[in-house]
C-alpha positions in Angstrom: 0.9 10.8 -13.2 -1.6 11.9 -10.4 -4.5 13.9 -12.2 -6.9 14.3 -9.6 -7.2 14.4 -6.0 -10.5 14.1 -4.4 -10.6 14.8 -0.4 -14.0 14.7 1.5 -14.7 14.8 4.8 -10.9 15.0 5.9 -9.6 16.9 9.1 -10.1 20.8 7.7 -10.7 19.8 4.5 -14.8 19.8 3.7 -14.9 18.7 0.5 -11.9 20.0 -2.2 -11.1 18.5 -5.7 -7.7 18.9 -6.4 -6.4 19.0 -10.4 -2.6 18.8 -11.2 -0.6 19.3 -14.4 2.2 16.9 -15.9 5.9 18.6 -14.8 6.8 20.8 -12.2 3.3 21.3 -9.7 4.3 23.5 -6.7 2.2 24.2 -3.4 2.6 26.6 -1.7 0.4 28.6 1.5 1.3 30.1 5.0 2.2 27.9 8.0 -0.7 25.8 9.4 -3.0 26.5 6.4 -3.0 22.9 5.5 -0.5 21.8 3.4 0.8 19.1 5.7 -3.3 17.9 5.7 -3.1 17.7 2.1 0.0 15.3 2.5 -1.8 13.3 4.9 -4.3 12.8 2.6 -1.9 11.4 -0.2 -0.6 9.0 2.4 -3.9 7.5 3.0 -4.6 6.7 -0.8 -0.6 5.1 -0.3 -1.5 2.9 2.4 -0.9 4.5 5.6 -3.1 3.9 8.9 -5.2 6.4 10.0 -8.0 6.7 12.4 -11.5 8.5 13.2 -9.6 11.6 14.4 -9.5 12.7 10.9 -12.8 13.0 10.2 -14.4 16.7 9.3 -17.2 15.8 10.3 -17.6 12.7 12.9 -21.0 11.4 11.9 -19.7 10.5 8.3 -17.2 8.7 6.6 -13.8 10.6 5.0 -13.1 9.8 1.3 -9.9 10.4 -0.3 -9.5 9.1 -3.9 -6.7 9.8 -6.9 -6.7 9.0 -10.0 -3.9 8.2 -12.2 -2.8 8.4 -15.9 -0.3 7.6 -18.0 1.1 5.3 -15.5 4.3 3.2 -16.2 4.2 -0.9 -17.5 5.3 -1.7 -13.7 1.7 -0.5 -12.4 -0.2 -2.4 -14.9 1.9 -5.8 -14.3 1.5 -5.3 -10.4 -2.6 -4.7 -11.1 -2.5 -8.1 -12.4 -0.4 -9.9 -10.7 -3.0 -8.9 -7.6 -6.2 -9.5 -9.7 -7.5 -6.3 -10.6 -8.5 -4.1 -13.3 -6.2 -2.8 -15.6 -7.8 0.5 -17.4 -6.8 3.7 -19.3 -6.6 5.2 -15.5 -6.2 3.6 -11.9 -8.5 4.9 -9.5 -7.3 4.7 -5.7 -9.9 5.3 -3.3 -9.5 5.1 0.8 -12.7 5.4 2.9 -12.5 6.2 6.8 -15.7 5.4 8.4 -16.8 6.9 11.8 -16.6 3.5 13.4 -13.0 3.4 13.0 -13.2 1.1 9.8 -10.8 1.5 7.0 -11.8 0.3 3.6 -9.2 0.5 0.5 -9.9 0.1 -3.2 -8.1 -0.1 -6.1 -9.8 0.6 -9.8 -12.9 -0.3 -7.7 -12.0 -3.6 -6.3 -12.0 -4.0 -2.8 -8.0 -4.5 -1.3 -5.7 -4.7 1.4 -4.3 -1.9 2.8 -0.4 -4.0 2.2 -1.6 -4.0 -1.3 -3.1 -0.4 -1.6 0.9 0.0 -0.8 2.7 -2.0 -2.8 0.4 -0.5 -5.9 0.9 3.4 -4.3 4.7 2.6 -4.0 4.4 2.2 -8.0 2.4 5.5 -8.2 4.1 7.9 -5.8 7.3 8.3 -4.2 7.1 11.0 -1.1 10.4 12.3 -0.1 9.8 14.3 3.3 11.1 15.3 6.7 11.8 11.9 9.4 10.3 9.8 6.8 12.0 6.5 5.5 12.9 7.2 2.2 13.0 4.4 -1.1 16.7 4.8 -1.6 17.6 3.5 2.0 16.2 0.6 0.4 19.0 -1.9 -1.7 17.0 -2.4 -3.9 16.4 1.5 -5.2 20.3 2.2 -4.6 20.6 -0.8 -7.7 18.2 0.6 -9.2 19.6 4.3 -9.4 23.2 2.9 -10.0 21.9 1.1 -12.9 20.1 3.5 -14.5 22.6 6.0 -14.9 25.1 3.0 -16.7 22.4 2.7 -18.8 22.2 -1.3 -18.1 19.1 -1.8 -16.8 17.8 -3.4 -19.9 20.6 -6.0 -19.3 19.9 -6.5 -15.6 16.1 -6.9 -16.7 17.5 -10.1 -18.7 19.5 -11.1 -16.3 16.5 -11.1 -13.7 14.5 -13.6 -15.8 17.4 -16.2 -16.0 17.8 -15.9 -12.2 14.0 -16.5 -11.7 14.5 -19.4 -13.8 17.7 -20.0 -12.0 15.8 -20.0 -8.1 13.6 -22.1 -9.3 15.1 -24.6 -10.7 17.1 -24.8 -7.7 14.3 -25.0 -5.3 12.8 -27.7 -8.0 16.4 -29.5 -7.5 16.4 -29.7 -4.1 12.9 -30.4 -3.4 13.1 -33.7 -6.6 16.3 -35.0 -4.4 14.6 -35.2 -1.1 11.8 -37.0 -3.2 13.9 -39.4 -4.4 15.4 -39.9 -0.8 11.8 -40.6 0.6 10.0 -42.0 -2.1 12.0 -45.1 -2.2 10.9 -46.0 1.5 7.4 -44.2 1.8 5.3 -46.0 -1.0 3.6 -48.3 1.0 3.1 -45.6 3.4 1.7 -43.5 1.2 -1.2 -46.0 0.2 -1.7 -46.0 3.9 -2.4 -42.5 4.1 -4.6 -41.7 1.1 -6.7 -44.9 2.3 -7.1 -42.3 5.5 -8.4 -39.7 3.5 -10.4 -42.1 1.5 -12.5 -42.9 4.1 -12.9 -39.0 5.3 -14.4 -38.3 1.5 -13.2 -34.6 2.4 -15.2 -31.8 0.5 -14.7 -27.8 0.6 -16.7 -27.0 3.9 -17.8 -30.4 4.9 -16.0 -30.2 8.3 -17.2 -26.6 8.9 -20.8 -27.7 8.4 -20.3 -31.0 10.3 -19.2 -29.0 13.6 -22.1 -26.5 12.9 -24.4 -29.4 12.9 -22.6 -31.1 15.9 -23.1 -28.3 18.1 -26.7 -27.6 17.3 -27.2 -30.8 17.9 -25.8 -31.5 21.1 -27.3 -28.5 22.6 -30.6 -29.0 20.7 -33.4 -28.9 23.3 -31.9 -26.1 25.3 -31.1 -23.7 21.8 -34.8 -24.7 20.7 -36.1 -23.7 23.9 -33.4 -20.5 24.6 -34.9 -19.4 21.0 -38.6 -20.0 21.8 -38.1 -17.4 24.9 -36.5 -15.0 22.9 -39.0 -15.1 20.1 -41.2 -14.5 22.6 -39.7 -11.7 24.3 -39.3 -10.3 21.1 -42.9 -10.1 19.7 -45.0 -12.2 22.2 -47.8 -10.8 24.2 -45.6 -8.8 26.5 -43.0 -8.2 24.7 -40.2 -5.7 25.3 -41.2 -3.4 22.1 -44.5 -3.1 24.0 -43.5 0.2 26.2 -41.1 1.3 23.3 -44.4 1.5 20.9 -45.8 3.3 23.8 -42.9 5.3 24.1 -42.4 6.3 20.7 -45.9 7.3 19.9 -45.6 9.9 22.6 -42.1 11.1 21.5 -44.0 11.0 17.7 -46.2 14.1 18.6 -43.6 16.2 20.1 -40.9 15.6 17.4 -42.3 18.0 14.2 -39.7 20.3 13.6 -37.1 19.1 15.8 -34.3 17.1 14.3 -33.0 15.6 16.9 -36.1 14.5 18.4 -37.2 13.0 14.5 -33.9 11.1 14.2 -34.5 9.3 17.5 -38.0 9.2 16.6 -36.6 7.0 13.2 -34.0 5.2 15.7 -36.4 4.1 17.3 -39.2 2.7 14.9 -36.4 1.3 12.9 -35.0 -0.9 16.6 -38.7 -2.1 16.9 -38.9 -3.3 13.8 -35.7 -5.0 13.7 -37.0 -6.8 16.8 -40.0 -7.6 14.8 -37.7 -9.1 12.4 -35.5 -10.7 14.6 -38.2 -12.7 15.9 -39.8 -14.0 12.8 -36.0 -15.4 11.9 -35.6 -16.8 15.6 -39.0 -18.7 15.1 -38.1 -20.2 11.3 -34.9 -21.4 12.5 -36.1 -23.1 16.0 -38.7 -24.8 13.9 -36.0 -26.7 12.1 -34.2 -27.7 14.9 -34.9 -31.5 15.2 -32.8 -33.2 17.8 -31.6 -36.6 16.7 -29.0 -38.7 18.8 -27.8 -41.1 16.8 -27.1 -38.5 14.3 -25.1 -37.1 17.2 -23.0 -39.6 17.9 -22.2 -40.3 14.2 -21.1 -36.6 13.3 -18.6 -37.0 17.1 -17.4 -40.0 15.6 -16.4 -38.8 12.4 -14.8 -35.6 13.8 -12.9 -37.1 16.0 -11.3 -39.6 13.6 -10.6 -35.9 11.2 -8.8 -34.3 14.3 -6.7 -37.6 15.0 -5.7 -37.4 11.3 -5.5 -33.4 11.6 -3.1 -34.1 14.2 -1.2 -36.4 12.8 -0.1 -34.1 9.9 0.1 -31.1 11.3 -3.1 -29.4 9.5 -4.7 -26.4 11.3 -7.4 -26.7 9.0 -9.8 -28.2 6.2 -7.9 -26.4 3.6 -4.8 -28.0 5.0 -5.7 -30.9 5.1 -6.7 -31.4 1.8 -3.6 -29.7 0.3 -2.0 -32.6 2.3 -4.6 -35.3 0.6 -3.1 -33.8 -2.6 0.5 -33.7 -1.8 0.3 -37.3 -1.0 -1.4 -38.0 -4.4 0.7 -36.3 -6.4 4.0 -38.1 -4.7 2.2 -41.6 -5.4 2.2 -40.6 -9.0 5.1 -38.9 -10.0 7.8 -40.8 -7.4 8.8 -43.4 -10.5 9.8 -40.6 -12.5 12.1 -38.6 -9.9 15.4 -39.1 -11.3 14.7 -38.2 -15.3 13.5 -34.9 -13.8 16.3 -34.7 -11.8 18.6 -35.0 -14.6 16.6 -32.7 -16.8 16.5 -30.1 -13.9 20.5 -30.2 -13.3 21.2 -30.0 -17.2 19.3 -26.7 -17.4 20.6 -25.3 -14.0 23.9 -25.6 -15.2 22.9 -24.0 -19.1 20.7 -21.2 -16.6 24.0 -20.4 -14.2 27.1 -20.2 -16.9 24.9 -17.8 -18.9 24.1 -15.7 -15.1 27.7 -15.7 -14.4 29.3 -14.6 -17.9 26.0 -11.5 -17.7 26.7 -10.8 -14.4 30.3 -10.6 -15.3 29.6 -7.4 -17.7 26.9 -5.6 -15.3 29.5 -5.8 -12.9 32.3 -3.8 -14.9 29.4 -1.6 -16.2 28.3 -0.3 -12.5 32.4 -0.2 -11.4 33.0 1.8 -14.1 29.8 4.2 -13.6 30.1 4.3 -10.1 32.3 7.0 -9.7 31.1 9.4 -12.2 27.6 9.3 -10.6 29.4 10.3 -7.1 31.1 12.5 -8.2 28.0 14.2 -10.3 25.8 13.7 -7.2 28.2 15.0 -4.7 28.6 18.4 -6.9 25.1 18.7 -7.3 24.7 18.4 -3.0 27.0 20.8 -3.0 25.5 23.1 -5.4 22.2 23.0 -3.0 24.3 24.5 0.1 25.9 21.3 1.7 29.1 22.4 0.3 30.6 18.9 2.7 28.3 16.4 1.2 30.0 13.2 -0.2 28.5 10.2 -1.7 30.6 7.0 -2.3 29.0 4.4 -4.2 30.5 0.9 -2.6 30.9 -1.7 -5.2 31.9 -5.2 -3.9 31.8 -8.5 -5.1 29.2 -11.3 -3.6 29.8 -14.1 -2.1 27.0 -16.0 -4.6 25.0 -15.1 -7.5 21.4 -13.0 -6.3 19.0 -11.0 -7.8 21.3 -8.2 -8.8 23.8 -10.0 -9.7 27.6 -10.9 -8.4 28.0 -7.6 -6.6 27.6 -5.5 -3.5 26.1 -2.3 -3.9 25.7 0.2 -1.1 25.3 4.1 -0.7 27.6 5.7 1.7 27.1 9.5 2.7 28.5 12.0 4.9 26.6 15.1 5.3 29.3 17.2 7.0 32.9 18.1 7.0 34.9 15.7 9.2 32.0 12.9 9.1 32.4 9.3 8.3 30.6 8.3 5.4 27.6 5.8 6.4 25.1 3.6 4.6 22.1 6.0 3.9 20.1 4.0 5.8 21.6 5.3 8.9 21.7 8.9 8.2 19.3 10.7 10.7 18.1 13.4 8.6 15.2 13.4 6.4 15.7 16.7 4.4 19.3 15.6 3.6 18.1 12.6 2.2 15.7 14.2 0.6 18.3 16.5 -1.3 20.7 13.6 -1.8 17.3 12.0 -3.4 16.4 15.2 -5.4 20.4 15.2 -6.8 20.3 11.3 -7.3 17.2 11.2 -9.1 18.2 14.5 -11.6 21.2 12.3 -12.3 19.5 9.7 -13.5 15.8 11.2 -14.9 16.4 10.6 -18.3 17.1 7.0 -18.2 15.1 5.7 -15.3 11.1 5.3 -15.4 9.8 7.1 -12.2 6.5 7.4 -10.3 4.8 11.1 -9.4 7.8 12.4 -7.0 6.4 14.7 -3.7 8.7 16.5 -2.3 7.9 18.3 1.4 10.4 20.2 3.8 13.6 19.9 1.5 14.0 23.5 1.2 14.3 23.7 4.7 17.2 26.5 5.5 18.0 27.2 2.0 17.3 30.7 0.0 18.6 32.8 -2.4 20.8 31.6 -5.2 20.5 28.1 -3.7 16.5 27.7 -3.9 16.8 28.7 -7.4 19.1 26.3 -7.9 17.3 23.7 -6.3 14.4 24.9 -8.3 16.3 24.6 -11.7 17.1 20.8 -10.2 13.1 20.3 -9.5 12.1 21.8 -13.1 14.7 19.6 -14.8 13.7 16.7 -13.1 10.2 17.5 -14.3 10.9 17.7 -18.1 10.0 14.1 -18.1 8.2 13.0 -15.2 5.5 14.4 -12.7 7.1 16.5 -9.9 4.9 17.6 -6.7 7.0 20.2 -4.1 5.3 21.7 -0.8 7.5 24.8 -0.3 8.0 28.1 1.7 10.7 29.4 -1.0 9.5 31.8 -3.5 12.6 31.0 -5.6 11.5 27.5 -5.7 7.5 28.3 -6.1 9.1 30.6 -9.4 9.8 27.6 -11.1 5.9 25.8 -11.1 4.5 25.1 -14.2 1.6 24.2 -12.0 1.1 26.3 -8.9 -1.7 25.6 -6.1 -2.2 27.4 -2.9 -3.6 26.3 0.5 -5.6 29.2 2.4 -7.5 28.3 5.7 -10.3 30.6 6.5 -12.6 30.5 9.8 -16.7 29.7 8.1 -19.1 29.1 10.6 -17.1 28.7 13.8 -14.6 26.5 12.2 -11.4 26.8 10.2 -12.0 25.2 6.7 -9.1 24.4 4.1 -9.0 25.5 0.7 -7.0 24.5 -2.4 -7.1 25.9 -5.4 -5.0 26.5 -8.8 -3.6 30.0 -9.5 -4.1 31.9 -12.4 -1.1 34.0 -13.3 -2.0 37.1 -11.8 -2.5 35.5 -8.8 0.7 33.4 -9.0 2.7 36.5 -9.5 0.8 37.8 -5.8 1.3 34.8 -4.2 5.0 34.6 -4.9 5.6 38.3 -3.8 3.9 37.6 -0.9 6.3 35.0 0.0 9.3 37.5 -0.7 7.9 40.4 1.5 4.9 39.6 3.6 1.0 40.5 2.5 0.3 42.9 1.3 3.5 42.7 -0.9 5.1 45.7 -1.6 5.9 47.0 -5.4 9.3 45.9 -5.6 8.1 42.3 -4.6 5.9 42.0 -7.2 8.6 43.3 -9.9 10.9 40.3 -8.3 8.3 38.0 -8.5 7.7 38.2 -12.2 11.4 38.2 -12.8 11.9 35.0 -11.1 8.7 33.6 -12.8 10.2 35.0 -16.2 14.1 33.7 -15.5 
């Protein structure tokens, strides 16, 4: 579950730590205070791009870190499978500096942003307007499915064997065309490795034979290029001559002017650099010997490596040696090709009767749960004022065996009365989907392990008895598992065990953010507010703390 939320730095946001609570956490404030900030700012710890126009202030970097706890066994296997530190906690931390430069970490370590999002996909699943939602994906609609037939310890099984089982047939295949081109390419392949033989390849050997090729066919003019420049630098008439000048002036005019101190420490700090700058320029002419015959021998060794580059097809050093490899590792093992290939087709046919007979009773499981779940899901949509909703659960069979097993499985809705139910992937609107997720997910709570849930916008043109029902469905959903909702409904808000509120405020010429927990008082305020407008009247604040009671 999310425990903390750090934001620094970020559009309207100063500086705000953010605490939430396991179950139901509600935010709620008045249009344009900030909640949709706050979103943003969960996005960037998920992965999402962003850029220097979200800085508070421009002259420093934005920091936006979460930490985590109590997280499910899927985060810590994907934390190693990339490398990194598996802990009590996992600490996600984005930083936007104001050079544009993005830097993403996970548990400290330094990541990609691709894996910053496969990892935040495992922490937090954000259900909101025009956004592309996890069950448009296959994968989650077998997922759901599966859960509520309660068979997802079987599929997990089944999963291994057909690891085993792609392997082994990628094994298969790749021993048969061995066996094809082993027979004719022994001889061959003593010709190549006597190739690389003579190249005595070494991690960085070509990099640093280029390096030393170029110095050295350019060697007089880079010494004499680096001489001048040395020169220029920190010679007699150097060009820090009329900044010294320069800056001693600006020195006596800068006490008590900021602006005039910091250019005053610009400055020093450029001629110094230049200073620096030289002494290197000098070290490294100085070592600069040119040598012709060592010339020609390090442009007739590279161009013997490109012809052989060339010949296989390697882009690089790393290639190329992966290649040198390759061809030692068929040199050795090409007498044993066909006992492996026996071996390898005895288990793959042990591996694919046993996937067939479990995908067999996974199949009749999901058939059989199929409907029930529709028709649970489509009474729930229903209940939440899409009185037309339908969801059919397709079940077909497959062609072949695959990841899931022998069958088809695809999520049709219809939204409306008199419309064509259509894989959710092509349904336009993001707060149906985002109901249809709310209902699918209450379905299946209880049985399926889920990340922190944030809901935005799916209250959107609902009130009354239905927000409270859609409430009910939120605090259900959060008996077992962290649930995060940005709402405008004070039916809905009723049902926090957690409630935060977003205020914006103009300090200093500027409209700053805030976000902070509410105490119950306040809660019961906040929520009357919503029902009749600030100040709330009396018989707002009597609703209010019967919905917060009820």
């Amino acid at each position: 579950m999310l425990e903390t939320l750090s934001i620094t730095n970020y559009v309207i946001i100063d500086q705000s730590v953010i605490r939430f609570a396991p179950g139901l956490n509600m935010i709620t404030g008045e249009t344009g205070a900030g909640k949709s900030i706050l979103l943003g700012a969960i996005g960037l710890i998920l992965g999402r791009r962003a850029d220097t126009q979200v800085l508070f202030d421009p002259s420093t970097k934005a920091i936006i870190e979460a930490v985590f706890r109590d997280t499910e066994d899927r985060v810590s296997s994907m934390l190693r499978t990339y490398d990194l530190d598996v802990n009590a906690e996992v600490v996600v931390r984005r930083e936007i500096s104001p050079n544009g430069r993005s830097r993403a970490f996970v548990n400290d370590s330094p990541v990609t942003l691709e894996t910053m999002t496969e990892v935040g996909a495992a922490l937090m699943d954000i259900h909101q307007q025009f956004e592309t939602l996890e069950i448009q994906q296959t994968r989650e609609q077998y997922q759901v499915l599966d859960a509520y037939c309660g068979i997802q310890p079987q599929h997990q099984y089944y999963q291994k064997d057909f690891e085993r089982y792609t392997r082994l047939t990628a094994l298969l295949l790749s021993l048969k065309e061995k066996q094809i081109s082993a027979l004719k390419e022994k001889d061959y392949l003593y010709f190549q490795l006597n190739e690389f033989d003579v190249l005595q390849l070494e991690a960085g050997g070509i990099a640093a034979m280029e390096e030393e090729y170029q110095l050295q066919s350019g060697a007089e003019e880079i010494k004499s290029i680096l001489a001048e420049i040395s020169d220029a630098l920190s010679g007699e008439r150097s060009i820090t001559d009329p900044m010294r000048v320069h800056l001693r002036s600006l020195t006596r005019h800068a006490q008590g002017n900021a602006n005039l101190m910091n250019f005053v420490q610009k400055l020093q700090s450029l001629i110094d650099e230049c200073h620096d700058l030289s002494k290197d320029i000098s070290m490294f002419e100085e070592k600069i010997e040119p040598d012709p015959k060592r010339r020609q021998q390090l442009e007739d060794k590279l161009n013997v490596i490109n012809r052989i580059m060339l010949k296989h097809g390697a882009h690089d050093e790393q290639e190329l040696m992966q290649i040198q490899y390759g061809l030692q590792a068929q040199l050795e093992k090409w007498k044993n090709v066909d006992a492996e290939i026996d071996k390898c087709e005895n288990e793959l046919t042990v591996v694919t009767h046993s996937l067939h007979t479990q995908a067999q009773k996974i199949s009749v499981a999901r058939r059989s749960g199929a409907p029930r779940l529709t028709q649970l899901v489509s009474k729930s949509l229903h209940e939440l004022a899409m009185k037309h909703a339908v969801l059919h659960i397709e079940v077909s069979d497959s062609e072949e065996l695959h990841s899931y097993g022998k069958d088809n499985v695809e999520f049709l809705f219809a939204p409306n009365l008199g419309s064509e139910p259509k894989p959710v992937k092509k349904v336009a609107s993001g707060g149906e989907l985002s109901r249809l997720n709310l209902c699918l997910k209450s379905a299946v709570s209880d049985q399926m392990q889920l990340p922190t849930l944030v809901f935005d916008e799916i209250d959107a043109g609902v009130s009354g008895e239905i927000a409270l029902r859609m409430g009910q469905k939120l605090k259900t959903l959060a008996k077992n598992h962290q649930v995060i909702m940005i709402t405008h409904s004070p039916q809905i808000a009723a049902q926090a065990g957690h409630h935060l509120q977003v205020t914006k405020s103009d300090v200093r010429g500027r409209s700053i953010a805030r976000i902070r927990a509410l105490p119950p008082e306040d809660r019961v305020t906040e929520i009357a507010k919503m029902l009749s407008g600030d100040p709330p009247t009396s018989a707002a604040i009597l609703n209010a703390k019967t919905l917060i009671e009820n």
